[in-house]
Every structure is written in structure tokens, then in C-alpha cells.
RODO-2510 file (C-alpha; in nm, 4 decimals, decimal comma):
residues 87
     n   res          X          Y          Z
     1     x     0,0000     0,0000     0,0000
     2     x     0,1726     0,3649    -0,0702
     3     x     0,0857     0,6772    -0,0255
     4     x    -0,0514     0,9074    -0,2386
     5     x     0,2283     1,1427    -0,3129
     6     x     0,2629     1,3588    -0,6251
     7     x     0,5340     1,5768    -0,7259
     8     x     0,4993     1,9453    -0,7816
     9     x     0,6962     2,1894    -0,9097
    10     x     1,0843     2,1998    -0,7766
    11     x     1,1210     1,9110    -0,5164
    12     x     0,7548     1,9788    -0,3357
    13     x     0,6254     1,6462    -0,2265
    14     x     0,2266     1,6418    -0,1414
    15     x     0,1186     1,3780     0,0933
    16     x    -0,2944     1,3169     0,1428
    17     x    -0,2163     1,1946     0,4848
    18     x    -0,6242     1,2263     0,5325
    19     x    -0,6781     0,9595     0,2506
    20     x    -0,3797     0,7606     0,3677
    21     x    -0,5550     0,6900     0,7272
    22     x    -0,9014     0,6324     0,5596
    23     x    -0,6555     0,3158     0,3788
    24     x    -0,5065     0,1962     0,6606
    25     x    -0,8508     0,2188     0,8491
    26     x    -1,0335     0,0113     0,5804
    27     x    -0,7962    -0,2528     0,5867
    28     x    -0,7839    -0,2854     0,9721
    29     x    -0,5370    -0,0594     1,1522
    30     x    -0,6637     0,0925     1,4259
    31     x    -0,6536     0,5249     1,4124
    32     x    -0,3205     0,5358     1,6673
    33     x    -0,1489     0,2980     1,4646
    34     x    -0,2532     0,4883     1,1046
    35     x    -0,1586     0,7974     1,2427
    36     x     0,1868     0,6538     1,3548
    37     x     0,2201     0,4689     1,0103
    38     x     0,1271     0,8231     0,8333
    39     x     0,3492     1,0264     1,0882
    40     x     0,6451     0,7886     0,9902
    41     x     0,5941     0,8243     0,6117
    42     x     0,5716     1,1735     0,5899
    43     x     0,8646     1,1922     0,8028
    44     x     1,0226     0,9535     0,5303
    45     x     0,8952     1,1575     0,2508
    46     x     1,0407     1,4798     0,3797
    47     x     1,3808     1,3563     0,3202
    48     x     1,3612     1,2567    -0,0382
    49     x     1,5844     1,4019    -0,3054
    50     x     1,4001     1,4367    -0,6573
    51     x     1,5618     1,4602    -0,9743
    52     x     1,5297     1,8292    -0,9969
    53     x     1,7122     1,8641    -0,7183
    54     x     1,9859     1,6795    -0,8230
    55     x     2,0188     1,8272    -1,1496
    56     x     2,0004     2,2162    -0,9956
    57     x     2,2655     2,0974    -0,7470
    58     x     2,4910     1,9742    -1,0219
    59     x     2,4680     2,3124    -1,2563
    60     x     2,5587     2,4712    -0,9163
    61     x     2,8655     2,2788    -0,8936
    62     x     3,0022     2,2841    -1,2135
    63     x     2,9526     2,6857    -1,2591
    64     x     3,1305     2,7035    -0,8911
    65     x     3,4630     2,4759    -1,0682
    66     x     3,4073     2,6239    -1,3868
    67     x     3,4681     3,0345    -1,2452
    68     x     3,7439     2,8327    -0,9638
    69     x     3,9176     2,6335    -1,3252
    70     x     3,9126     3,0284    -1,4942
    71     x     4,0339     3,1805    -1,1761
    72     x     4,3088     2,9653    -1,1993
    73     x     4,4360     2,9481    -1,5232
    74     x     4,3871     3,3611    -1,5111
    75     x     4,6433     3,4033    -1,2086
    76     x     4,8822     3,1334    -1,3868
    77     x     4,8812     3,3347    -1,7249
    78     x     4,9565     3,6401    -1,5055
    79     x     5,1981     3,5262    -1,3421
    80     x     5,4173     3,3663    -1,6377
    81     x     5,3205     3,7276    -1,7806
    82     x     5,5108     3,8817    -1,5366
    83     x     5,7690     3,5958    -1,5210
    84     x     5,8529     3,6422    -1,9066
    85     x     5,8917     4,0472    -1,8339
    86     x     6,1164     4,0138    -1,5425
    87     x     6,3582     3,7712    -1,7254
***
């Protein structure tokens, strides 16, 4: 049995945890122990990572290495600038 969960925009997870109880109560559970299953699932669900996510972190890195890669190859060509002019 899962939840319904349906993904929304960037990384926003929504969880009917009113239609997840009405489940669990159909099928036997009593309401403490569909609230604590529902409790722990959102709890599980908060923690996900979606694809989005990934992907936005991943642009973020490689624009970070890409301006750290030009920052250093800048300071190196200045320096053997000033290297060749000195000798």
C-alpha cells in the first residue's frame, strides 16, 4: 500500500495523509497505529531528493569549478606574464 504522493513543481512532495488513514482504516489498523504509520511516512517523505534537485545541485557545482578552473588558469597566465617580463 503507498501513499498518495505527487510531485509538484521543484522538489515539493504532497502527501494526502487524510486519505492515507481512511486506507489503513479500511484494511484494519486501528486510528493510533494509522496515524503513527502516516506520521512515519511523511517523516520519510520529507527527506527525499528528486531529480530536480539533483540536477540544480549539479549546474551549481560545475559553474562554482568552472569560475574556480578560470580563476586559476587567469592568475597562472599572469603570473608567467610577469615571469617572461622580469627575465
Amino acid at each position: 500500500m503507498q501513499p498518495r504522493c505527487k510531485l509538484r513543481g521543484m522538489s515539493t512532495i504532497v502527501f494526502d495523509s487524510h486519505t492515507f488513514v481512511k486506507r489503513l482504516r479500511t484494511t484494519g489498523f486501528t486510528e493510533e497505529q494509522a496515524e503513527t504509520i502516516v506520521d512515519a511516512s511523511r517523516d520519510a517523505l520529507s527527506h527525499l531528493v528528486t531529480k530536480e534537485d539533483l540536477d540544480n545541485r549539479l549546474t551549481e557545482l560545475e559553474q562554482r569549478l568552472t569560475i574556480r578552473l578560470g580563476t586559476i588558469v587567469a592568475v597562472a597566465v599572469g603570473v608567467i606574464a610577469a615571469l617572461i617580463k622580469v627575465l
